[in-house]
Phi, psi and omega in degrees: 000156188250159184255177195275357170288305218259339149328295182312279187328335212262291196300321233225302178303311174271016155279319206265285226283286203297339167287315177308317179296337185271356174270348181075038126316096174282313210306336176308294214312294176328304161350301175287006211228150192238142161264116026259149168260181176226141156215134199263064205226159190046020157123013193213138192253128163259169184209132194254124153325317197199143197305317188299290199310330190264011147311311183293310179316295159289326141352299187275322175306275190342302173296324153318299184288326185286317183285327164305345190106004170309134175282271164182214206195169171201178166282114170257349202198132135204148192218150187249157167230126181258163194254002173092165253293340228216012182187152198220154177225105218247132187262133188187130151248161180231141176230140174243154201224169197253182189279353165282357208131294200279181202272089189301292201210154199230081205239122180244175205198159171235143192240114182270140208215104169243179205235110196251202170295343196221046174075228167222158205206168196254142202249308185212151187241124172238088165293122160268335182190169203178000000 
């Protein structure tokens, strides 16, 4: 069972990933992530080997995402499930907004968030809709 301290730490992990992207920090982002990762997004899985690709990764997402017009983005959600003692499963829609305001993307995602030595960190990334 997981406790409600390591719930927070889980839920508290994926604040810190999701700020770091809105801030363009790739070197935070990387920071939340245990290697190799995975992520799942638009019908198709990637798997970043190692802190440099995923620095470079989010580097090119980012930059990408600011020429659509990304602003910035929140939380609208997140809920944690644990997975027993040592892995969590944090559930979040997220949303991004344009320099105007109005509403980019509306995106909910699943995180499996496990617990390694230097705490916990996110293990696979699942966009469910977007």
């Amino acid at each position: 069972m997981m406790s409600e301290a390591d719930k927070q730490a889980c839920a508290d992990r994926i604040r810190s990933y999701v700020a770091a992207f809105h801030r363009g920090d790739s070197e935070a982002y990387a920071d939340q992530w245990v290697f190799p990762g995975s992520v799942y997004s638009q019908g198709i899985w990637r798997q970043t080997p190692d802190r440099a690709a995923c620095v470079a990764g989010n580097e090119a997402y980012y930059r990408s995402s600011l020429a659509d017009g990304l602003a910035s983005g929140e939380i609208e959600s997140l809920q944690v499930k644990g997975l027993g003692p040592d892995a969590g499963l944090v559930e979040g829609v997220f949303t991004r907004y344009r320099a105007d305001g109005s509403l980019m993307a509306r995106i909910e995602a699943a995180y499996l968030v496990v617990r390694i030595d230097d705490g916990w960190k996110v293990a696979v990334c699942v966009v469910k809709r977007q």
